[in-house]
C-alpha positions as CSV (number, residue, x, y, z in Angstrom):
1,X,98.2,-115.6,68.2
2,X,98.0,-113.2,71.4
3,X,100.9,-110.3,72.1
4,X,100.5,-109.5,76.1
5,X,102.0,-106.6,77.7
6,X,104.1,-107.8,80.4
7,X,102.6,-106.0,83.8
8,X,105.6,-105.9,86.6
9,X,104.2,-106.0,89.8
10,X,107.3,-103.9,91.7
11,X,110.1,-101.8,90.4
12,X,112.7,-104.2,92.1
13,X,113.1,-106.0,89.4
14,X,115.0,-102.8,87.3
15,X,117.5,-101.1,88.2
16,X,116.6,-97.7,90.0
17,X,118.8,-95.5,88.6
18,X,117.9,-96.5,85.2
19,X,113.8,-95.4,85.8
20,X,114.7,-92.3,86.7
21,X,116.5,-91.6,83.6
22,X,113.6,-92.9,81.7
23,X,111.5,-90.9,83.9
24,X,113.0,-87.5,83.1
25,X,112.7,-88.2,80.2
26,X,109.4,-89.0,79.8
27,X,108.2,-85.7,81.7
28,X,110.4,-83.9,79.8
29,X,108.0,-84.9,76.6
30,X,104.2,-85.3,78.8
31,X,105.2,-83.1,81.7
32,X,103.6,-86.2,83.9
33,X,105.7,-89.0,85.5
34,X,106.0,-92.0,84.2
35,X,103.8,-94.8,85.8
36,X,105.9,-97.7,85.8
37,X,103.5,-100.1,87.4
38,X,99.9,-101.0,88.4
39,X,96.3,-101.2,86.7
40,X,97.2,-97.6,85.5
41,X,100.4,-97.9,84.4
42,X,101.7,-96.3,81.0
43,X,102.5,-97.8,77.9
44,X,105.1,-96.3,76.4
45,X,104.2,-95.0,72.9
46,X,107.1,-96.8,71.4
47,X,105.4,-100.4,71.9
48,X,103.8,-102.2,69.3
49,X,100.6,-103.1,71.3
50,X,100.5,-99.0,71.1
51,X,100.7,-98.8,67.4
52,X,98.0,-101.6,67.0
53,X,95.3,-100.6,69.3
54,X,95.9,-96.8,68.9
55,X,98.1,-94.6,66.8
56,X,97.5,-90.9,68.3
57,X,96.5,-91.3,72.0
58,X,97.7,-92.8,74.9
59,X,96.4,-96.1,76.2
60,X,95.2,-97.7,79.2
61,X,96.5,-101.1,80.3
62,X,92.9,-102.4,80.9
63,X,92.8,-101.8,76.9
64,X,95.3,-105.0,75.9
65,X,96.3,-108.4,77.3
66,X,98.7,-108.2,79.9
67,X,100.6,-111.0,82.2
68,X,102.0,-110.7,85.4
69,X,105.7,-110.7,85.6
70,X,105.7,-113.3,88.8
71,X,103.6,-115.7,87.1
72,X,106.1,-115.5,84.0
73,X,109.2,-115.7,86.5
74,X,107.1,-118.8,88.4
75,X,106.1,-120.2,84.2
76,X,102.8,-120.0,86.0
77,X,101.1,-119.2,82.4
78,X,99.6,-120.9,79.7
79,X,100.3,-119.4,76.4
80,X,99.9,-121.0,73.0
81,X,103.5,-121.6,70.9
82,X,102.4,-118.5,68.8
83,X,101.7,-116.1,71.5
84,X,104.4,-113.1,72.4
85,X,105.5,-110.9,75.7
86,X,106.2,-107.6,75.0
87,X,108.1,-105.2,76.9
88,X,109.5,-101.6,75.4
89,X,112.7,-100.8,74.7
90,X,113.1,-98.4,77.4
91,X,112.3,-101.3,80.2
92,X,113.8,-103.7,78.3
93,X,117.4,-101.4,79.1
94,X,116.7,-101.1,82.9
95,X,116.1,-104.5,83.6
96,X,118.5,-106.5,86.6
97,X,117.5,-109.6,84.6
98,X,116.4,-111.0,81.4
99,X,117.6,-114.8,81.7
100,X,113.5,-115.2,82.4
101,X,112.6,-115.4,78.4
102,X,114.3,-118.4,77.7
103,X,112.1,-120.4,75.6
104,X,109.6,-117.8,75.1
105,X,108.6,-115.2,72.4
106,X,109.7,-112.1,72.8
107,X,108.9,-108.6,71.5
108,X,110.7,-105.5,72.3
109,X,109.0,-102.5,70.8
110,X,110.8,-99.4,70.0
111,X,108.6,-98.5,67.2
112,X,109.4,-94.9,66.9
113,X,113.3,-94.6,66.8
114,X,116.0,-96.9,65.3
115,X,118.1,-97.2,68.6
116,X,118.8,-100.9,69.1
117,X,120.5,-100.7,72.6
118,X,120.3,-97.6,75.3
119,X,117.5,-95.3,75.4
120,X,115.5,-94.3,71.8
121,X,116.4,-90.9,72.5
122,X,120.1,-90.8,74.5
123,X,121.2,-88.2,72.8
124,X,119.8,-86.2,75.5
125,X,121.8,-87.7,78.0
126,X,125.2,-88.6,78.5
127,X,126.0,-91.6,76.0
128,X,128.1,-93.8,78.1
129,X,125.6,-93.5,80.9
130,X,122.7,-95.1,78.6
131,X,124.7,-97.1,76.1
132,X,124.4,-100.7,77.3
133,X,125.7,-103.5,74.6
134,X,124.6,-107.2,77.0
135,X,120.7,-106.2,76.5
136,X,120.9,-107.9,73.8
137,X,123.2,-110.6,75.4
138,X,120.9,-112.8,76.1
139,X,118.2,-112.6,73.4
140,X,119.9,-116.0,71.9
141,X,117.9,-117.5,75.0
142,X,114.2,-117.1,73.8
143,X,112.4,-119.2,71.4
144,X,111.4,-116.4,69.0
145,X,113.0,-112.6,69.7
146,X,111.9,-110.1,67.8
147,X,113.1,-106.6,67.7
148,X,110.1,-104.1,66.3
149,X,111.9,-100.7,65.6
150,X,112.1,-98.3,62.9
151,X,115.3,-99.3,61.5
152,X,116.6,-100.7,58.3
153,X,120.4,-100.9,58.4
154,X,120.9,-105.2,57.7
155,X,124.3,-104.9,59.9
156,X,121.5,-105.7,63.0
157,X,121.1,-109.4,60.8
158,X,124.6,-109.7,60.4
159,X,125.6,-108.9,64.0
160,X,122.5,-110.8,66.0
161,X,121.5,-113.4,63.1
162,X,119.3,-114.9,66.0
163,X,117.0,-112.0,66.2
164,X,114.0,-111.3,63.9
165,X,114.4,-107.4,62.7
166,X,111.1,-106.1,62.3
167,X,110.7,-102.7,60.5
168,X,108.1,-100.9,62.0
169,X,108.3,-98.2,58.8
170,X,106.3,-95.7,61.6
171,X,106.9,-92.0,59.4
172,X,105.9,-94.0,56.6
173,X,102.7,-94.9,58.7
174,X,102.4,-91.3,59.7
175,X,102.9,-89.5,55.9
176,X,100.4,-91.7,54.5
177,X,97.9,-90.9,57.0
178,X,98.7,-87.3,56.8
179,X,97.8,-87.4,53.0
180,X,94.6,-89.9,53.7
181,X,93.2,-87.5,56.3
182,X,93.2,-84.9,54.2
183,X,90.4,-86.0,52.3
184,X,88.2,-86.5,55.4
185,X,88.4,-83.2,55.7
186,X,90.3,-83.2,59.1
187,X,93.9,-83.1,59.4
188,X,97.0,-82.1,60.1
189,X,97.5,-80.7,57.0
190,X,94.7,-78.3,56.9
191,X,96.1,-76.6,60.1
192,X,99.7,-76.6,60.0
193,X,99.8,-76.8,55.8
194,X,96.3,-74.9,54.9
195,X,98.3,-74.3,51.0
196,X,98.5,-77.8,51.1
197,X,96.2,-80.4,48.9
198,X,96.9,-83.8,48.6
199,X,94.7,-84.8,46.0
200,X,95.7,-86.0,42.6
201,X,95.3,-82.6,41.7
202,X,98.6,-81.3,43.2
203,X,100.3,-83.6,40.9
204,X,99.7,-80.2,38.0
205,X,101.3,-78.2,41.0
206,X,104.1,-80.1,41.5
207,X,104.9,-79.7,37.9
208,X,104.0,-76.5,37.3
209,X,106.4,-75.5,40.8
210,X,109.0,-77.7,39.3
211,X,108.8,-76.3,35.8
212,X,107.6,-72.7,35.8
213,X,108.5,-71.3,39.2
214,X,111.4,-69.0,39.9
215,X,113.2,-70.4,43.2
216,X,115.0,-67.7,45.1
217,X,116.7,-70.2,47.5
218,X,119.3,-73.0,46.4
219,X,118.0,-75.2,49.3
220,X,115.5,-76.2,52.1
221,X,117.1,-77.9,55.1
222,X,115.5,-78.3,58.3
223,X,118.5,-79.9,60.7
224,X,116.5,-80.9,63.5
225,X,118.2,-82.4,66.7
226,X,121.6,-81.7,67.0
227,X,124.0,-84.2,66.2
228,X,127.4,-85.0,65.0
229,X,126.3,-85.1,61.2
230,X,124.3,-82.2,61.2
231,X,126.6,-80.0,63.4
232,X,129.1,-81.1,60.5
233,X,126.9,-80.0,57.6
234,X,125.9,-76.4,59.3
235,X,129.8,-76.0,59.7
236,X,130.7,-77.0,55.7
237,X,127.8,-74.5,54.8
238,X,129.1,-71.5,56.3
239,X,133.1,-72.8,55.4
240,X,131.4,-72.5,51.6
241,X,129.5,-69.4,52.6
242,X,126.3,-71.2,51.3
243,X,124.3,-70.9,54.2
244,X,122.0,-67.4,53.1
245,X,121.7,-69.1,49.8
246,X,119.1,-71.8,51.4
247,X,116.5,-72.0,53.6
248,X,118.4,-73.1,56.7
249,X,117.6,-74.2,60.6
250,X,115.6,-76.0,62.9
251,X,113.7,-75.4,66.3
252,X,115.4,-77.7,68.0
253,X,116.6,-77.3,71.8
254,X,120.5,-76.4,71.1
255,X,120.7,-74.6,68.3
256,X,119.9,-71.0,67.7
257,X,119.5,-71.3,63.8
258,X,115.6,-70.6,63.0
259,X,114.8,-71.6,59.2
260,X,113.6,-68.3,57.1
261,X,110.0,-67.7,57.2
262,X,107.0,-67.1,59.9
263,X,108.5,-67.4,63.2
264,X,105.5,-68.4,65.1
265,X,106.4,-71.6,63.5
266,X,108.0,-74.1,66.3
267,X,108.4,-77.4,65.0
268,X,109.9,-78.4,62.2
269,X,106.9,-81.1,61.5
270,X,105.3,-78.5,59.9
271,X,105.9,-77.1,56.3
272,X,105.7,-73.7,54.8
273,X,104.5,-72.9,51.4
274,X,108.2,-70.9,50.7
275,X,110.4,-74.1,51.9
276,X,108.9,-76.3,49.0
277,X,107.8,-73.5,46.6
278,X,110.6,-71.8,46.8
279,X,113.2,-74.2,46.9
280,X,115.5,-76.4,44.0
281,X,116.4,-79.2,46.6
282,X,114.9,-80.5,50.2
283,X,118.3,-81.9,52.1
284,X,117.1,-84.6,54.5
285,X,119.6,-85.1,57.6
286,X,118.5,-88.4,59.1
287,X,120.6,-90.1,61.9
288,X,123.9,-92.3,61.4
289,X,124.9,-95.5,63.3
290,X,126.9,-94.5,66.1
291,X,130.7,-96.5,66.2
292,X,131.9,-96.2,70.1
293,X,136.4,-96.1,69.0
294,X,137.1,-97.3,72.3
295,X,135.6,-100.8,71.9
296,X,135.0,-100.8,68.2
297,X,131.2,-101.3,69.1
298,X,128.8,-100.3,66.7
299,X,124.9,-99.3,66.9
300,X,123.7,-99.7,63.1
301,X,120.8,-97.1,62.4
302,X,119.4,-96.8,58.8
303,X,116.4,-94.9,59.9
304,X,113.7,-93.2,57.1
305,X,111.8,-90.5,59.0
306,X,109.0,-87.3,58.5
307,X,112.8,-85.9,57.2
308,X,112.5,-87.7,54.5
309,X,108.7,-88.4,53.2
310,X,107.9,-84.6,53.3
311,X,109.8,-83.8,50.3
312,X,107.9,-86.5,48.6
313,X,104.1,-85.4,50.1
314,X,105.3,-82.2,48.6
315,X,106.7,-83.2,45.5
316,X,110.5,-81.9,46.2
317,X,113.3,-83.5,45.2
318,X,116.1,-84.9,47.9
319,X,119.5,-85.7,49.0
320,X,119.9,-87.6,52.3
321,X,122.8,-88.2,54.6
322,X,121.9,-91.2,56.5
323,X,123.0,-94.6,57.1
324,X,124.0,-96.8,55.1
325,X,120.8,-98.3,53.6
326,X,118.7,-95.5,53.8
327,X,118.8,-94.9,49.8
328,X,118.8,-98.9,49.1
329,X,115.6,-99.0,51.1
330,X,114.0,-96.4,49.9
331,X,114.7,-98.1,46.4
332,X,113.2,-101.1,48.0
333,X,110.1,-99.9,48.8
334,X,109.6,-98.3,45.7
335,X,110.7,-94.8,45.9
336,X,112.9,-92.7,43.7
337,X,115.7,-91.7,45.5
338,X,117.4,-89.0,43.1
339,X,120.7,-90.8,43.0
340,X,120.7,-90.9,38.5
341,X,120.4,-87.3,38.8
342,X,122.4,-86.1,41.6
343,X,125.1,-89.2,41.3
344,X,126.6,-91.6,43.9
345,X,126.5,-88.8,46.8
346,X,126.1,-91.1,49.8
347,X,129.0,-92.9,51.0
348,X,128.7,-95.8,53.8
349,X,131.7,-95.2,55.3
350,X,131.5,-91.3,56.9
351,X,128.5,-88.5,57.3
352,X,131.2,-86.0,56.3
353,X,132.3,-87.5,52.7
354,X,128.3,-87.3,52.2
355,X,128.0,-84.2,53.3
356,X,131.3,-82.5,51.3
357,X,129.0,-84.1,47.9
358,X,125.8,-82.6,49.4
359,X,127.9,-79.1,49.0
360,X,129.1,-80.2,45.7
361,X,125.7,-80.7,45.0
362,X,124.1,-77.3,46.1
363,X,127.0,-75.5,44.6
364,X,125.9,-77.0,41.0
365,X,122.5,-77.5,41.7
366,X,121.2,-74.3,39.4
367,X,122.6,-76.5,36.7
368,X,121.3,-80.0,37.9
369,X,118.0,-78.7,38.3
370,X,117.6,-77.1,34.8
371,X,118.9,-79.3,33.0
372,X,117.2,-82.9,34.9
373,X,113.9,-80.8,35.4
374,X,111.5,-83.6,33.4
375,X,113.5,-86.2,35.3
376,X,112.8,-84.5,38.5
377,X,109.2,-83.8,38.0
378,X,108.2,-87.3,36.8
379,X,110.2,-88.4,39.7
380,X,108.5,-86.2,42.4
381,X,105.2,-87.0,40.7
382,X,106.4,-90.4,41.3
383,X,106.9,-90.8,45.3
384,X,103.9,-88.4,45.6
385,X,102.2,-91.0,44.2
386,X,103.3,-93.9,45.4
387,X,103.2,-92.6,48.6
388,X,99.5,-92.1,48.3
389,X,99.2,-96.2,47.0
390,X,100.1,-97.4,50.6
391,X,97.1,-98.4,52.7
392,X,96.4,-97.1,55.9
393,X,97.3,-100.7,57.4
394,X,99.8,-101.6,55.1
395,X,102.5,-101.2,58.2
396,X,100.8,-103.6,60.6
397,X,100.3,-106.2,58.6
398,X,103.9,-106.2,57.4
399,X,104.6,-106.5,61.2
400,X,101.8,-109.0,62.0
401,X,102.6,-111.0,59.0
402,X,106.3,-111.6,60.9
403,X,104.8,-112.4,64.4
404,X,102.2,-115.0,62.6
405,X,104.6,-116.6,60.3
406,X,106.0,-120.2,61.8
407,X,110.0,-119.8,62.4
């Protein structure tokens, strides 16, 4: 089994307006423009021949297999019944034309986000001008389609049975080798986290924090972009006047909110010692399925992000408002997700009824918290733990295990 990187030979094959968008975007994250064609041409970090050949740096089309377009439109190729064509997500959207799979295997990567139609990151842009429902019209057409994004919401089965849904689990890729490269000694932890250890001794600090420690703040909530949900949840806060009782904010373009604590701090990737040490409860505001009224379309997005696995590299307990089988699949996977000891919070049908039971939550959580403390300890030691069990290639084979399975 090969994947190739399909290599387009002209941009008159997309439509023009559509590059630019993905341009902008892309300088607005490298500062560079994107190259959409030729030997040097960029591969967009959201494939999955980027995740397999290299996790933290950008790479070189001379690096993977690659096919010219013409000869795919001309079926002037020879590929074996278990080879795949990748393209990303983000060309995937701008095409003029995507009759041309039919009868071949497919890939479209879009490893890093949940977004199954538009752009992985449209909130930046106007959402009618990037929503785009017939790129998936024609999927039905190819032999073997697979879909490789980090999503877990089953609506995408129900909606496009035809489609293989491949969870790419990325942030769970990305917390485990945050905790392995720690113990080489070289890490993202030691410069962002230096309070930070993520050997099996932190286990006695998790329970001694959990047990022993004072906590001067109810919460720790980090918002991040802002979005519908989130936007709701700031709003509910200050309506309960419980926003000074947590540690609140993100750094986020849009918001002027910053979180308590050092303010050289920019990102909220990083963690300080105060949001977990001094915190009952880490509140973990992941992103919703967007429903469009007007045509009753739905995007399903259960998504489980660096939101979520910090509180458990850090031993913290959670609530998350997410969609609507973010907590099943955390189950799934083997996590504790808190719900025997903060209830059935998280309701499927609207980010605001979770987020008025969030409130309920934080209003009572002094009494939660001393009263479940064993339970929440031996559940923190818990994820911390089984967080640390995952191999550093445990996501790609899960992947490659779909891609070499006969269909």
């Amino acid at each position: 089994m090969t994947v190739y990187y399909i290599d387009f030979e002209d941009l008159s094959y997309f439509h023009e307006e559509r590059l630019q968008v993905i341009n902008t975007k892309y300088k607005g994250n490298t500062g560079t423009d994107f190259r959409f064609i030729g030997d040097n041409a960029d591969i967009t970090l959201y494939s999955y021949i980027q995740m397999v050949h290299s996790w933290n740096k950008r790479l070189d089309l001379k690096d993977v297999p690659k096919i010219k377009f013409q000869d795919i439109l001309n079926r002037n190729i020879k590929l074996n019944n278990d080879d795949f064509l990748e393209i990303s997500a983000d060309l995937w959207w701008a095409l003029k034309n995507r009759k041309w799979i039919e009868g071949l295997n497919i890939i479209v990567g879009n490893c890093f986000e949940s977004w199954v139609t538009g752009l992985h990151q449209f909130e930046a842009w106007n959402l009618h001008d990037t929503l785009d429902f017939s790129v998936l019209d024609d999927t039905h057409l190819a032999n073997r389609f697979l879909y490789v994004f980090d999503n877990y919401d089953k609506n995408c089965e129900k909606m496009y049975p035809h489609i293989e849904w491949v969870p790419t689990h990325a942030f769970l890729h990305e917390a485990v080798s945050v905790m392995q490269m720690e113990r080489e000694h070289n890490t993202w932890i030691k410069r962002n986290c230096p309070w930070y250890d993520s050997s099996n001794k932190y286990i006695d600090t998790i329970r001694d924090n959990i047990l022993n420690r004072e906590k001067e703040y109810k919460y720790t909530c980090l918002l991040g972009g802002m979005k519908e949900h989130r936007i709701n949840l700031l709003e509910k806060l200050q309506k309960n006047r419980l926003d000074n009782d947590g540690i609140l904010g993100t750094y986020d373009v849009g918001w002027d909110l910053r979180p308590k604590g050092e303010q050289k701090m920019t990102s909220d990737r990083w963690t300080l010692e105060d949001w977990v040490a001094n915190s009952k409860l880490w509140i973990s505001m992941e992103t919703w399925g967007i429903k469009i009224k007007d045509n009753k379309k739905f995007i399903p997005s259960s998504s489980i992000t660096e939101k979520t696995y910090k509180p458990m590299i850090f031993g913290m307990p959670f609530v998350v408002n997410g969609g609507e089988y973010v907590l099943s699949s955390l189950k799934e996977m083997g996590f504790e997700n808190f719900v025997d000891i903060f209830g059935d919070y998280h309701s499927i049908d609207h980010y605001a009824f979770t987020n008025s039971n969030i409130i309920e939550i934080i209003k009572d959580i002094d009494n939660i918290y001393d009263t479940n403390k064993n339970k929440i300890v031996d559940a923190c030691i818990h994820n911390f733990s089984h967080l640390k069990s995952f191999e550093d290639e445990w996501w790609s084979n899960g992947i490659n295990n779909t891609l070499e399975r006969t269909h």
